[in-house]
mmJSON file of the N, C-alpha and C atoms, coordinates in Angstrom:
{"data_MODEL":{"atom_site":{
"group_PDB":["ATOM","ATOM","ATOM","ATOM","ATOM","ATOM","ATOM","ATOM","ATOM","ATOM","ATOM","ATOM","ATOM","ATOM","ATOM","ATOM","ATOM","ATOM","ATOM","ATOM","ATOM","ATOM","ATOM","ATOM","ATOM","ATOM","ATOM","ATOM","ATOM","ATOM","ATOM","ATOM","ATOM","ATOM","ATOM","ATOM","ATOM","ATOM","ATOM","ATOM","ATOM","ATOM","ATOM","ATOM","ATOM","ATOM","ATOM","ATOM","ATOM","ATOM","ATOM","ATOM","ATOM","ATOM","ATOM","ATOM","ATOM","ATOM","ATOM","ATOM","ATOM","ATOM","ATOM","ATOM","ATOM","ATOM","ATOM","ATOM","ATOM","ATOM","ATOM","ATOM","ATOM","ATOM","ATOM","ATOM","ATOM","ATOM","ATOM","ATOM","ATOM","ATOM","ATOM","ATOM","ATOM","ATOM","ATOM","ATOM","ATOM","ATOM","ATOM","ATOM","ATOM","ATOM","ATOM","ATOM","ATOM","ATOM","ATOM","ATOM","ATOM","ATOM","ATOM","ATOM","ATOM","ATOM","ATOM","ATOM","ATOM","ATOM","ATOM","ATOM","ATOM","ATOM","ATOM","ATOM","ATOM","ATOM","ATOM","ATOM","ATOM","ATOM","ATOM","ATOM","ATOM","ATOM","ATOM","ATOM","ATOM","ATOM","ATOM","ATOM","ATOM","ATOM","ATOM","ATOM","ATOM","ATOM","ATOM","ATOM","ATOM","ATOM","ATOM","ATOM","ATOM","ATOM","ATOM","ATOM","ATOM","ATOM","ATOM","ATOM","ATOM","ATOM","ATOM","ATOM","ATOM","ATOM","ATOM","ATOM","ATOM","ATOM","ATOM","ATOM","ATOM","ATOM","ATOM","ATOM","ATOM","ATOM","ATOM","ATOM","ATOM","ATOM","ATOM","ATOM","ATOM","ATOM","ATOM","ATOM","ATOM","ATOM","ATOM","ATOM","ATOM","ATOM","ATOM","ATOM","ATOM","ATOM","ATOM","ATOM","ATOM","ATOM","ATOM","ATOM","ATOM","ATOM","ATOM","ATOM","ATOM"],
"id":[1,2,3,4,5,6,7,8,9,10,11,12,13,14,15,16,17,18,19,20,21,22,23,24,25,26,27,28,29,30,31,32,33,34,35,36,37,38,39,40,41,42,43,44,45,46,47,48,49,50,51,52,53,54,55,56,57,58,59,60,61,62,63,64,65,66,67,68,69,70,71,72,73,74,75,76,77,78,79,80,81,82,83,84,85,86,87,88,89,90,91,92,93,94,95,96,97,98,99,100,101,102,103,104,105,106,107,108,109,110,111,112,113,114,115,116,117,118,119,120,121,122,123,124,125,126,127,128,129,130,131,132,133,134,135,136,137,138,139,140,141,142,143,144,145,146,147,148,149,150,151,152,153,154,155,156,157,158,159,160,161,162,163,164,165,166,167,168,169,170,171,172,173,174,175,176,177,178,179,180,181,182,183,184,185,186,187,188,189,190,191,192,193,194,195,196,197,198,199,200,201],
"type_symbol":["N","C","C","N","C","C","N","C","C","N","C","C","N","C","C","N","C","C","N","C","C","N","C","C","N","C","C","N","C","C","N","C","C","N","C","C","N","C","C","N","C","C","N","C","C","N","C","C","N","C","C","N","C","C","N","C","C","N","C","C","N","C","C","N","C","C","N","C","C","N","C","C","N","C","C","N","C","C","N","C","C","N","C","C","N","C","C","N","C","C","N","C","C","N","C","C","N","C","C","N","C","C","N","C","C","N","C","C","N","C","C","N","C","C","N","C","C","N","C","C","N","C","C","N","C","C","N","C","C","N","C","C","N","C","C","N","C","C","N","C","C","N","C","C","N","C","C","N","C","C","N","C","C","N","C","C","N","C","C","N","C","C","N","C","C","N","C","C","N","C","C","N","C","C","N","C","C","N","C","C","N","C","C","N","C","C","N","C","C","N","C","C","N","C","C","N","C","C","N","C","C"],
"label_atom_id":["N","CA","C","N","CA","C","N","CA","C","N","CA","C","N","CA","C","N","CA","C","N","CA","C","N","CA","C","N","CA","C","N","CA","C","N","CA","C","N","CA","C","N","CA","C","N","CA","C","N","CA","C","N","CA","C","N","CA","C","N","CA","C","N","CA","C","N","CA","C","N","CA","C","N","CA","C","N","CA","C","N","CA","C","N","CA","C","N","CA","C","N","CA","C","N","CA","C","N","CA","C","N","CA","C","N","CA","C","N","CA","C","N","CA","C","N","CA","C","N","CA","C","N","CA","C","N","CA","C","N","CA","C","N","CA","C","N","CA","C","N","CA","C","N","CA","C","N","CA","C","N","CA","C","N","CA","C","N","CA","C","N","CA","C","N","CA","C","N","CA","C","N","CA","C","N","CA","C","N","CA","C","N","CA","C","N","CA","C","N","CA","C","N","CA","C","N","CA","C","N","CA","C","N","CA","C","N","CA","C","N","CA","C","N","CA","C","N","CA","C","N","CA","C","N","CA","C","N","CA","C","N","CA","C"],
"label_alt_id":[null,null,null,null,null,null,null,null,null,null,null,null,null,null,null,null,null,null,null,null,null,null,null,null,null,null,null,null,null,null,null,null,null,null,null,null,null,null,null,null,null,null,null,null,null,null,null,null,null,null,null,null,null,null,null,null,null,null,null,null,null,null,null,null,null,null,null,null,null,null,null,null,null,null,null,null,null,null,null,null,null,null,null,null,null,null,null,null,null,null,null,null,null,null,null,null,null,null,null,null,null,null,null,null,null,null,null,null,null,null,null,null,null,null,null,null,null,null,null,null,null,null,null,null,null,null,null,null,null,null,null,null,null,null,null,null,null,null,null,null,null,null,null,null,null,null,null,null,null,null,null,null,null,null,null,null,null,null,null,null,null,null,null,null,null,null,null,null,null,null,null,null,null,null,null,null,null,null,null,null,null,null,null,null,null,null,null,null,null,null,null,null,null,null,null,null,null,null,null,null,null],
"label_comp_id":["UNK","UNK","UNK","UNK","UNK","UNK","UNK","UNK","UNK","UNK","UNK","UNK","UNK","UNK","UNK","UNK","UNK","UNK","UNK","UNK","UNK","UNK","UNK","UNK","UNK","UNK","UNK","UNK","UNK","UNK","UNK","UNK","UNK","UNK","UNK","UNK","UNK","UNK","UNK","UNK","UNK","UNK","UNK","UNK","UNK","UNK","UNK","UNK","UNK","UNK","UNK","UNK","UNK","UNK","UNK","UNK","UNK","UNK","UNK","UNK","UNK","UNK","UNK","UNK","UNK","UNK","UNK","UNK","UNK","UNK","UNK","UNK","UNK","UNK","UNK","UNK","UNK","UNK","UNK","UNK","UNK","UNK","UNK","UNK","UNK","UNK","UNK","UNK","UNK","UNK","UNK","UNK","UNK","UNK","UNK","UNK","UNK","UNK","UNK","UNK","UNK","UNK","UNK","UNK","UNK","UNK","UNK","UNK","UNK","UNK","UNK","UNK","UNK","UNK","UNK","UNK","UNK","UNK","UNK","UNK","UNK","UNK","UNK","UNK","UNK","UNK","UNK","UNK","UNK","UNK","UNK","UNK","UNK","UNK","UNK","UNK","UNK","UNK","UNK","UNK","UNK","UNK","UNK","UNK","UNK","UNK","UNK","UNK","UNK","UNK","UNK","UNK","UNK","UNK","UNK","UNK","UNK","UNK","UNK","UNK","UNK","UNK","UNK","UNK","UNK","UNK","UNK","UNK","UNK","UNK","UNK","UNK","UNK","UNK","UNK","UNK","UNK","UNK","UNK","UNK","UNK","UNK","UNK","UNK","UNK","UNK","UNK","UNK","UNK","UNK","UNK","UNK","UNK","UNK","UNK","UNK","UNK","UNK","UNK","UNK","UNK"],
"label_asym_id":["A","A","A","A","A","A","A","A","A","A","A","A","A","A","A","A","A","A","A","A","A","A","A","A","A","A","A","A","A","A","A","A","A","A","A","A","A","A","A","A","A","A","A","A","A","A","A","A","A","A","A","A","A","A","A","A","A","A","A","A","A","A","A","A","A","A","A","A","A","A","A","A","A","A","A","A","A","A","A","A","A","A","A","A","A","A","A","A","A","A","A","A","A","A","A","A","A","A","A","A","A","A","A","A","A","A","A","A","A","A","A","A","A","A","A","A","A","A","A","A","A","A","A","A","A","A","A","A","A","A","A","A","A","A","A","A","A","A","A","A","A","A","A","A","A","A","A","A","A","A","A","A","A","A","A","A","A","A","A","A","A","A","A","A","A","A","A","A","A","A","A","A","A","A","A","A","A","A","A","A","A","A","A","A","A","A","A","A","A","A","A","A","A","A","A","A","A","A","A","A","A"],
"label_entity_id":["1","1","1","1","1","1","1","1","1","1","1","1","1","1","1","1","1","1","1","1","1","1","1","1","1","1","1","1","1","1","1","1","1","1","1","1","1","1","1","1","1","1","1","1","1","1","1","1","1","1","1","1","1","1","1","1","1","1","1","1","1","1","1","1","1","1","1","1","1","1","1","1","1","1","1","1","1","1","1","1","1","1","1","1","1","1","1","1","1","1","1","1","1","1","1","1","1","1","1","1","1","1","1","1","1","1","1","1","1","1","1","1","1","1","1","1","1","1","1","1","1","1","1","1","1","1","1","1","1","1","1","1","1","1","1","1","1","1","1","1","1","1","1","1","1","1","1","1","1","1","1","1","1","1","1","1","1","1","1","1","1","1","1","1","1","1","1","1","1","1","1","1","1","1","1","1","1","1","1","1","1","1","1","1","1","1","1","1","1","1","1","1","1","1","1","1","1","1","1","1","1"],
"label_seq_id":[1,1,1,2,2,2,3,3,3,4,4,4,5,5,5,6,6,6,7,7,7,8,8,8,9,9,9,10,10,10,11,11,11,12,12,12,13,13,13,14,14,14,15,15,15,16,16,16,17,17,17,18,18,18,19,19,19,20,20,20,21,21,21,22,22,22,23,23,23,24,24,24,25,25,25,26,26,26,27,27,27,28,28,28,29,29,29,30,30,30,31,31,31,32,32,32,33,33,33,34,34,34,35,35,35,36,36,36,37,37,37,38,38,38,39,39,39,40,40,40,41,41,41,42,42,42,43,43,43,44,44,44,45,45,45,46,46,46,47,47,47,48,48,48,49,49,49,50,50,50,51,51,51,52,52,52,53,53,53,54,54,54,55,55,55,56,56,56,57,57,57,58,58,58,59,59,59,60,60,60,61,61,61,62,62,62,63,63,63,64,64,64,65,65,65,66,66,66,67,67,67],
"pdbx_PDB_ins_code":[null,null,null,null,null,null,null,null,null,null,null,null,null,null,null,null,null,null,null,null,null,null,null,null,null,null,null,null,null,null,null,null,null,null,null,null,null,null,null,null,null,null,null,null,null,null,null,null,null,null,null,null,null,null,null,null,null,null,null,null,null,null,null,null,null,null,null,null,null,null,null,null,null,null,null,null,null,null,null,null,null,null,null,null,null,null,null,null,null,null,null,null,null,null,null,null,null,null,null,null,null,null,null,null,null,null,null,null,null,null,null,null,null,null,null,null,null,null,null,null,null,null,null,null,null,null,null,null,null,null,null,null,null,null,null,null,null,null,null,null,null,null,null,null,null,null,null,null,null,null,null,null,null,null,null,null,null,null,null,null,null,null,null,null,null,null,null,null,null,null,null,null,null,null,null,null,null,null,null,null,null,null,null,null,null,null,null,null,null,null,null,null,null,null,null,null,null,null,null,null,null],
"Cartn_x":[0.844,0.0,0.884,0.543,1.305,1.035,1.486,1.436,1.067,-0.126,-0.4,0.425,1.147,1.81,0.523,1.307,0.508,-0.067,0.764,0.176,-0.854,-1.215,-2.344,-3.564,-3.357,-4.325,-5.258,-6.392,-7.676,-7.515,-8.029,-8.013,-8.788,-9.806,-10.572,-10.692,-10.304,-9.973,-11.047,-11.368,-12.141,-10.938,-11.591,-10.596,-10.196,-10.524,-9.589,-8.44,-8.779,-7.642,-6.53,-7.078,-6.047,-4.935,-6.012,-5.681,-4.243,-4.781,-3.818,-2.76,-2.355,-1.374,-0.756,-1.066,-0.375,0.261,0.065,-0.198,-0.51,-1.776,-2.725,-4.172,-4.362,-6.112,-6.938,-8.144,-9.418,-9.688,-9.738,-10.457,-9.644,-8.278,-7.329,-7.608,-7.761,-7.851,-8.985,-10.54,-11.225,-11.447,-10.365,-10.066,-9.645,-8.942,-7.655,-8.662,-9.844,-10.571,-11.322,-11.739,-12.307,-11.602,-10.274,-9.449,-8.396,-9.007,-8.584,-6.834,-6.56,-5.324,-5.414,-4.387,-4.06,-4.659,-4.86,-5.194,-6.097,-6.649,-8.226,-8.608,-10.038,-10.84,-12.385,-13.483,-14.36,-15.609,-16.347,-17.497,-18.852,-19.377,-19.916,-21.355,-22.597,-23.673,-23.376,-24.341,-24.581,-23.033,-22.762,-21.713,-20.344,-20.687,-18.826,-17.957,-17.111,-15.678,-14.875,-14.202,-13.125,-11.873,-10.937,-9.276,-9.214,-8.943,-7.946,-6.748,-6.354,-5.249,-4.34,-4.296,-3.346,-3.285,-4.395,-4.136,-3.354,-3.633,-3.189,-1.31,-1.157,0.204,0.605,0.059,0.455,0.326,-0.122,0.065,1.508,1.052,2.824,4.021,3.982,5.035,5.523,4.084,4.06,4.767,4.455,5.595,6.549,7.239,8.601,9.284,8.554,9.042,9.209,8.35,8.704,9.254,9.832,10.682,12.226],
"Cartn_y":[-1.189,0.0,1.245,2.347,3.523,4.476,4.896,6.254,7.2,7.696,9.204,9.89,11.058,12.602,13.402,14.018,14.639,15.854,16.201,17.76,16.949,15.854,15.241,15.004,15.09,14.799,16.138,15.98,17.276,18.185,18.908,19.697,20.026,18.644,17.926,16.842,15.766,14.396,13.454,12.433,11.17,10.36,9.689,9.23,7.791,7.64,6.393,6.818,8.411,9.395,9.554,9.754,10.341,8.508,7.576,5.909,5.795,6.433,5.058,6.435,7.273,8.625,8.543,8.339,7.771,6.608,5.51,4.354,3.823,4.374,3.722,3.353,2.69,2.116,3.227,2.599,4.284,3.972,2.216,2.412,3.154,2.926,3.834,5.119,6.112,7.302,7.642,6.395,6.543,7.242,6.053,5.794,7.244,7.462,8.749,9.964,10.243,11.426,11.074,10.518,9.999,10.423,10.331,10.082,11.716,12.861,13.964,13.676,12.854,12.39,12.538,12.381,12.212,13.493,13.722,15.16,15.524,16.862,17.399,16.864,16.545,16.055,17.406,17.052,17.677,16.69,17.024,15.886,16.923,16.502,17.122,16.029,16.759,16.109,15.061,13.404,12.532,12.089,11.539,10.583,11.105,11.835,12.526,12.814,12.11,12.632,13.093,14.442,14.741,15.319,15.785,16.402,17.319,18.398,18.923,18.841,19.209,18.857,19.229,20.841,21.462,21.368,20.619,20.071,18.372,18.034,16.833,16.804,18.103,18.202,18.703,19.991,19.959,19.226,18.03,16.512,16.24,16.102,15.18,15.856,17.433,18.341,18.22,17.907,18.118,16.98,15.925,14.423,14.652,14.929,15.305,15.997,17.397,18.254,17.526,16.369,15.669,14.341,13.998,13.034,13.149],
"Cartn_z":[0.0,0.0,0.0,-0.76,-1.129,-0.182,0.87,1.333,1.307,1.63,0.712,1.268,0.297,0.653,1.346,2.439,3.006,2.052,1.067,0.011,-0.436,-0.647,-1.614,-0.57,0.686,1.445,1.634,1.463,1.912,2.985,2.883,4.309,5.305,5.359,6.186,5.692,7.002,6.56,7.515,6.874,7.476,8.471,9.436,10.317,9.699,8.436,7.794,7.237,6.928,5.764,7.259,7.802,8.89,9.428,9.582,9.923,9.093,7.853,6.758,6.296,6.844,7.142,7.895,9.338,10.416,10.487,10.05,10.129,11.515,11.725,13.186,12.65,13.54,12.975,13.512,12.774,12.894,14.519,15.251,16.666,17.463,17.41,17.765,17.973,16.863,16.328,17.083,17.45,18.001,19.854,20.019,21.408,22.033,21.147,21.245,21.511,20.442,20.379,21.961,22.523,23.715,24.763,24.785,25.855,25.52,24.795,24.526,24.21,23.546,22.949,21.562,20.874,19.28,18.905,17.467,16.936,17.433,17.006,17.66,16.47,17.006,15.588,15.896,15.276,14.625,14.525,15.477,15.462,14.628,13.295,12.288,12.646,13.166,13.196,14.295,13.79,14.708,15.122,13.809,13.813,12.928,12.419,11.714,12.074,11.96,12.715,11.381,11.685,10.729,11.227,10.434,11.445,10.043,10.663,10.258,10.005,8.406,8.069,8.966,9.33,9.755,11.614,12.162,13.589,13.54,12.086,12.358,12.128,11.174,11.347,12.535,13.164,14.543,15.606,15.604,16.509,16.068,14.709,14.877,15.004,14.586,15.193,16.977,17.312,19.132,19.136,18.679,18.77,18.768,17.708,17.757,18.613,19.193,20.572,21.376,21.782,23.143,23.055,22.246,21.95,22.043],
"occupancy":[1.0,1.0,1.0,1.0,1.0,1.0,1.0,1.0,1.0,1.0,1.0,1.0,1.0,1.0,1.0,1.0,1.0,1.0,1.0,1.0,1.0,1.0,1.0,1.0,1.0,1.0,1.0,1.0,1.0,1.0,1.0,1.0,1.0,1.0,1.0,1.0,1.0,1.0,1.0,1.0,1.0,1.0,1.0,1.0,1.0,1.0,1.0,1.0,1.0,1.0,1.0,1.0,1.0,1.0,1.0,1.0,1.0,1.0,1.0,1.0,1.0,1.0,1.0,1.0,1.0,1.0,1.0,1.0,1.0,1.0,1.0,1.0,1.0,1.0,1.0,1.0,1.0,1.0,1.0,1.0,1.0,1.0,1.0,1.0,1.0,1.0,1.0,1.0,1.0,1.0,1.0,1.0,1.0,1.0,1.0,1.0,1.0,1.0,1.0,1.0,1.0,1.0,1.0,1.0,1.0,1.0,1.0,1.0,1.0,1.0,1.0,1.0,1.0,1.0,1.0,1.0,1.0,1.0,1.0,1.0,1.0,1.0,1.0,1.0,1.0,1.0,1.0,1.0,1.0,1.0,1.0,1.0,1.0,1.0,1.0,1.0,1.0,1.0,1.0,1.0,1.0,1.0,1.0,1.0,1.0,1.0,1.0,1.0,1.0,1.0,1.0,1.0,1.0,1.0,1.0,1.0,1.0,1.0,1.0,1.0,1.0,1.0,1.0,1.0,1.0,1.0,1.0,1.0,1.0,1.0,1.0,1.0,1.0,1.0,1.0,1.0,1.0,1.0,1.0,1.0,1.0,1.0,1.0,1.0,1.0,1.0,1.0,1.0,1.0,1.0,1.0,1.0,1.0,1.0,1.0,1.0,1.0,1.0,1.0,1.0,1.0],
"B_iso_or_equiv":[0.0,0.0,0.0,0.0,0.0,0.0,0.0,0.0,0.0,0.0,0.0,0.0,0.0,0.0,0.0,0.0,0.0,0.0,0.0,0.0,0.0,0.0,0.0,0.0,0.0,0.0,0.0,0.0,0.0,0.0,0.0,0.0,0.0,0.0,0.0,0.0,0.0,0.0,0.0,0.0,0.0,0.0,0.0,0.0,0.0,0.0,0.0,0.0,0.0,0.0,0.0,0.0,0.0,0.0,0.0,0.0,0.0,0.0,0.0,0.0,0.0,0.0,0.0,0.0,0.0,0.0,0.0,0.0,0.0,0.0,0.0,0.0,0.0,0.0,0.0,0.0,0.0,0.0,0.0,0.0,0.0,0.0,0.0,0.0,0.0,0.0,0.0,0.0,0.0,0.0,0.0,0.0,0.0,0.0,0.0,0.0,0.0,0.0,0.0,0.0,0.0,0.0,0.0,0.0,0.0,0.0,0.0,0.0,0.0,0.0,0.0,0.0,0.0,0.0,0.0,0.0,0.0,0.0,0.0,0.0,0.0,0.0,0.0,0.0,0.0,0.0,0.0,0.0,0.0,0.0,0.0,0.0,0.0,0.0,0.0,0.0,0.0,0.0,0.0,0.0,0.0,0.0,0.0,0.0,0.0,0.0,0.0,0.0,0.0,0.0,0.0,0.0,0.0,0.0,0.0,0.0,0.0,0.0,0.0,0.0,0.0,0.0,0.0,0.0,0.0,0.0,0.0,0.0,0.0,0.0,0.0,0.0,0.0,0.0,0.0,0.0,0.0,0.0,0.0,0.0,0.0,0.0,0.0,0.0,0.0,0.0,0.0,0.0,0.0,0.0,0.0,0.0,0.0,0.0,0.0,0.0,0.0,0.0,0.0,0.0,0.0],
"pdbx_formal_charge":[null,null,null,null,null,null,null,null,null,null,null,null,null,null,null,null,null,null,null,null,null,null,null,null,null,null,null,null,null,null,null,null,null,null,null,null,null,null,null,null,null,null,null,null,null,null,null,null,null,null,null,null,null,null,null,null,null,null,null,null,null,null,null,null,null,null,null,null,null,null,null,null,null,null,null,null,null,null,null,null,null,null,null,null,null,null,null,null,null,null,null,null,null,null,null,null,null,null,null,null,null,null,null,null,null,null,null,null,null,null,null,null,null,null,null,null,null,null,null,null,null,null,null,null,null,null,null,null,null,null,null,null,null,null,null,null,null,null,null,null,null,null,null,null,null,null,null,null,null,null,null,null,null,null,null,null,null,null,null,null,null,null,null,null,null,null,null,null,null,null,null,null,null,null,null,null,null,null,null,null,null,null,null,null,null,null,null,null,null,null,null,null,null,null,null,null,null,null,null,null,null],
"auth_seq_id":[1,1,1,2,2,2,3,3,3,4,4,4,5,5,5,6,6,6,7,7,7,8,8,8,9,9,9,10,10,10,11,11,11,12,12,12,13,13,13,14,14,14,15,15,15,16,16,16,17,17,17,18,18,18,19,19,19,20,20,20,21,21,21,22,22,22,23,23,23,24,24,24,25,25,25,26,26,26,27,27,27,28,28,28,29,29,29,30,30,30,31,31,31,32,32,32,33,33,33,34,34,34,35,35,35,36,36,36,37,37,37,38,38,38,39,39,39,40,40,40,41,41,41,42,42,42,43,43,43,44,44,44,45,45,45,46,46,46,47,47,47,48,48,48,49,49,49,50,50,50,51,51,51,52,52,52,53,53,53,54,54,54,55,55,55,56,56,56,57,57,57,58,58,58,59,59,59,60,60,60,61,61,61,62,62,62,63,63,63,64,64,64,65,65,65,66,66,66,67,67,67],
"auth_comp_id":["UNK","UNK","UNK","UNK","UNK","UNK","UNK","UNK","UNK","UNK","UNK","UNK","UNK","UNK","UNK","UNK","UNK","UNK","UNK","UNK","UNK","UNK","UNK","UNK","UNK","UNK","UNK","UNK","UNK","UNK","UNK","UNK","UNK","UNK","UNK","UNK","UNK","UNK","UNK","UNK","UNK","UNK","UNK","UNK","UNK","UNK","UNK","UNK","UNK","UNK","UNK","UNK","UNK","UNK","UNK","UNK","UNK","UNK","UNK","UNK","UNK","UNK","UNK","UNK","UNK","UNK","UNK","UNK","UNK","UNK","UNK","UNK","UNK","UNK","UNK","UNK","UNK","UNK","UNK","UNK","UNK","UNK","UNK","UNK","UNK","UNK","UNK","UNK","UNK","UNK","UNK","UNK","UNK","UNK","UNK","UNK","UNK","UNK","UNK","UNK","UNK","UNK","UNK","UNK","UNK","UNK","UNK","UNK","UNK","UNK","UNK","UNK","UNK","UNK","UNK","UNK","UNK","UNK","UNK","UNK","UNK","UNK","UNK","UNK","UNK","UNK","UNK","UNK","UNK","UNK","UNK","UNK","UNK","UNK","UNK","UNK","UNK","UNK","UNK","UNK","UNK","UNK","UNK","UNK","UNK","UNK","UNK","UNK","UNK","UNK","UNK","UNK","UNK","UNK","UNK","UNK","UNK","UNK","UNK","UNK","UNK","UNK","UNK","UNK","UNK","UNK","UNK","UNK","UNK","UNK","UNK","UNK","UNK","UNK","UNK","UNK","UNK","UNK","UNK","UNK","UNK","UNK","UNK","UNK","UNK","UNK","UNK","UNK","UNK","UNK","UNK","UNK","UNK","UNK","UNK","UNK","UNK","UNK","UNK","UNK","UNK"],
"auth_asym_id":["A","A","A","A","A","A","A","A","A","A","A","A","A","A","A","A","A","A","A","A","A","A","A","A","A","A","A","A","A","A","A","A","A","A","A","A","A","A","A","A","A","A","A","A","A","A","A","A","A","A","A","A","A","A","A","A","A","A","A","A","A","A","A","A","A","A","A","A","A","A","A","A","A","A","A","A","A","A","A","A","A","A","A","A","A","A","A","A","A","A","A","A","A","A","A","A","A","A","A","A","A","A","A","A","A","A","A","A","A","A","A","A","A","A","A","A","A","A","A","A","A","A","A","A","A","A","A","A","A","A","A","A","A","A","A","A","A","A","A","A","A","A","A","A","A","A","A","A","A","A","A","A","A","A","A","A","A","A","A","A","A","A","A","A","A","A","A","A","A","A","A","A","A","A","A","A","A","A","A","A","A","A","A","A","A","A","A","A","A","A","A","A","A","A","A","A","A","A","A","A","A"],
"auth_atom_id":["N","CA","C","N","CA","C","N","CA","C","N","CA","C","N","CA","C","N","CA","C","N","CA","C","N","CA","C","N","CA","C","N","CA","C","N","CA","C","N","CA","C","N","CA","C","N","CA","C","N","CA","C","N","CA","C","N","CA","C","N","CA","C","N","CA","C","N","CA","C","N","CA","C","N","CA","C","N","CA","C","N","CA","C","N","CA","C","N","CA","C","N","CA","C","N","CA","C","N","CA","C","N","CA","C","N","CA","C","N","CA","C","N","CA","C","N","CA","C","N","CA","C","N","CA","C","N","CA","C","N","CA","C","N","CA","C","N","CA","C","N","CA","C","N","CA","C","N","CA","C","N","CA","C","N","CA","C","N","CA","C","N","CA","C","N","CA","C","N","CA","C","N","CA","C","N","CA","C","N","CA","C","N","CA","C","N","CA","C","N","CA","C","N","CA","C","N","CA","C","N","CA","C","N","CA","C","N","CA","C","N","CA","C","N","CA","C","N","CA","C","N","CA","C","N","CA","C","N","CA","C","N","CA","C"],
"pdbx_PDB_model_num":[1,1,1,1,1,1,1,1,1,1,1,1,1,1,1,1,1,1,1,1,1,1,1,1,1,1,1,1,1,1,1,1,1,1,1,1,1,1,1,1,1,1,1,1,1,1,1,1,1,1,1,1,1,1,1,1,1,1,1,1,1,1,1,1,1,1,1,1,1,1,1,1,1,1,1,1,1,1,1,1,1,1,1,1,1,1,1,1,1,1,1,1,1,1,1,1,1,1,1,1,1,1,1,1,1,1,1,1,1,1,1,1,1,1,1,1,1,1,1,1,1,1,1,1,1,1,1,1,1,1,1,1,1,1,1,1,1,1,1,1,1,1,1,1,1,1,1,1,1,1,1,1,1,1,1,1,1,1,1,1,1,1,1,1,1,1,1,1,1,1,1,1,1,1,1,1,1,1,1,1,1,1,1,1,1,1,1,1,1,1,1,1,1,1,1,1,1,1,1,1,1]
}}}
């Protein structure tokens, strides 16, 4: 499976777009929004979850600071 570049990715993403970017699973990604961990996400209506492109790069920037 090919990697998406992050320039090719939207700038609101589904939490599979965000899954298969990270390489973490969506229950994960799930768990995470629950437990105010991993990116901020965006709960749209009942059931939508989305991220921002540009919070999901600043997650993984924050990774790197504390590593």
């Amino acid at each position: 499976m090919t990697r998406t570049a992050f320039e090719d990715l939207p700038d609101l993403m589904t939490r599979q777009q965000v899954a298969e970017y990270t390489q973490t699973s969506v229950p994960t990604l799930a768990r995470w929004a629950m437990e105010s961990k991993g990116p901020r996400s965006l709960k749209l209506g009942a059931t939508a979850v989305r991220y921002k492109k540009v919070d999901v790069q600043a997650w993984l920037d924050s990774l790197e600071e504390s590593a």
